[in-house]
C-alpha positions in Angstrom: 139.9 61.6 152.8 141.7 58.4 151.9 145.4 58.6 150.4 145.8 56.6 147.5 146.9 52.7 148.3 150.7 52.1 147.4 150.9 49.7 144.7 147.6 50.3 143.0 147.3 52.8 139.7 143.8 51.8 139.1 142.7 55.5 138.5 145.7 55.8 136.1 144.8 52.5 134.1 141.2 51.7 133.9 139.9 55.1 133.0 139.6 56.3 129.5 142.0 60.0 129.7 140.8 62.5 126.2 143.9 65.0 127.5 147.0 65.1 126.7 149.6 63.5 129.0 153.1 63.7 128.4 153.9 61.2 126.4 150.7 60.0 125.5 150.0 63.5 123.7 146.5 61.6 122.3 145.4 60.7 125.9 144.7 56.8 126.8 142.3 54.5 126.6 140.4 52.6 129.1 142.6 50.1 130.6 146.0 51.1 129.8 148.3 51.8 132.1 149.0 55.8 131.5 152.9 56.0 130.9 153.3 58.7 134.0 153.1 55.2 136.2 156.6 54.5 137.5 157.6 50.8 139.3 155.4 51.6 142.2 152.6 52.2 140.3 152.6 55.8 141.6 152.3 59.2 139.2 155.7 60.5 138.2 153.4 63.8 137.6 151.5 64.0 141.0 151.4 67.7 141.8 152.9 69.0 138.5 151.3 71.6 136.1 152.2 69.2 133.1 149.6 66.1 134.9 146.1 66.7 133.3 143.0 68.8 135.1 140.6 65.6 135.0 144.2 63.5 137.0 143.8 66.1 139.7 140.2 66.3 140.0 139.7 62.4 140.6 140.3 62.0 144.5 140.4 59.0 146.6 137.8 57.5 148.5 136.1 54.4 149.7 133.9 53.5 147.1 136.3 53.8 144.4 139.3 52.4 145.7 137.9 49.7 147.5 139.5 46.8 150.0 142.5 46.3 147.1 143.2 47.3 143.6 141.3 44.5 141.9 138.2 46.0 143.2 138.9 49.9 142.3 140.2 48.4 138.9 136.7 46.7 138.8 134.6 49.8 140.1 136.6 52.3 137.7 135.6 49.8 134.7 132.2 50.1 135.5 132.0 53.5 135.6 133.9 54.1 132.1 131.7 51.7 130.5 128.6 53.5 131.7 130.1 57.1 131.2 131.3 56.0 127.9 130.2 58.1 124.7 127.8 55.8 122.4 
């Protein structure tokens, strides 16, 4: 399995999030930037109880994260628009 790509945070940005993250106790919508990003675009929460269940379930792979983060930013939008309640 992939590792996430340094410098990226599409999975924390395009995605819609309904939990509460600390400091964003109302979740996030789609495509902003969840406030857990720190300077390198990596979670300041990775591996903590406090980072959400549906944070920790989304894993890396090919198809999502594509060649660079434009194209998992533009995969992830594409699949919260069509996973998005009417």
């Amino acid at each position: 399995m992939p590792e996430c790509r340094a410098h990226c945070g599409a999975c924390c940005t395009a995605p819609s999030i309904s939990s509460p993250i600390p400091g964003m106790p109302q979740g996030k919508t789609a495509g902003v930037a969840c406030v857990q990003l720190d300077a390198d675009l990596r979670c300041k929460i990775f591996g903590l109880p406090e980072r959400p269940a549906c944070c920790g379930g989304l894993q890396p792979s090919l198809e999502m994260c594509g060649a660079d983060r434009s194209a998992a930013m533009a995969w992830l939008t594409v699949l919260e628009q069509a996973t998005a309640p009417d």
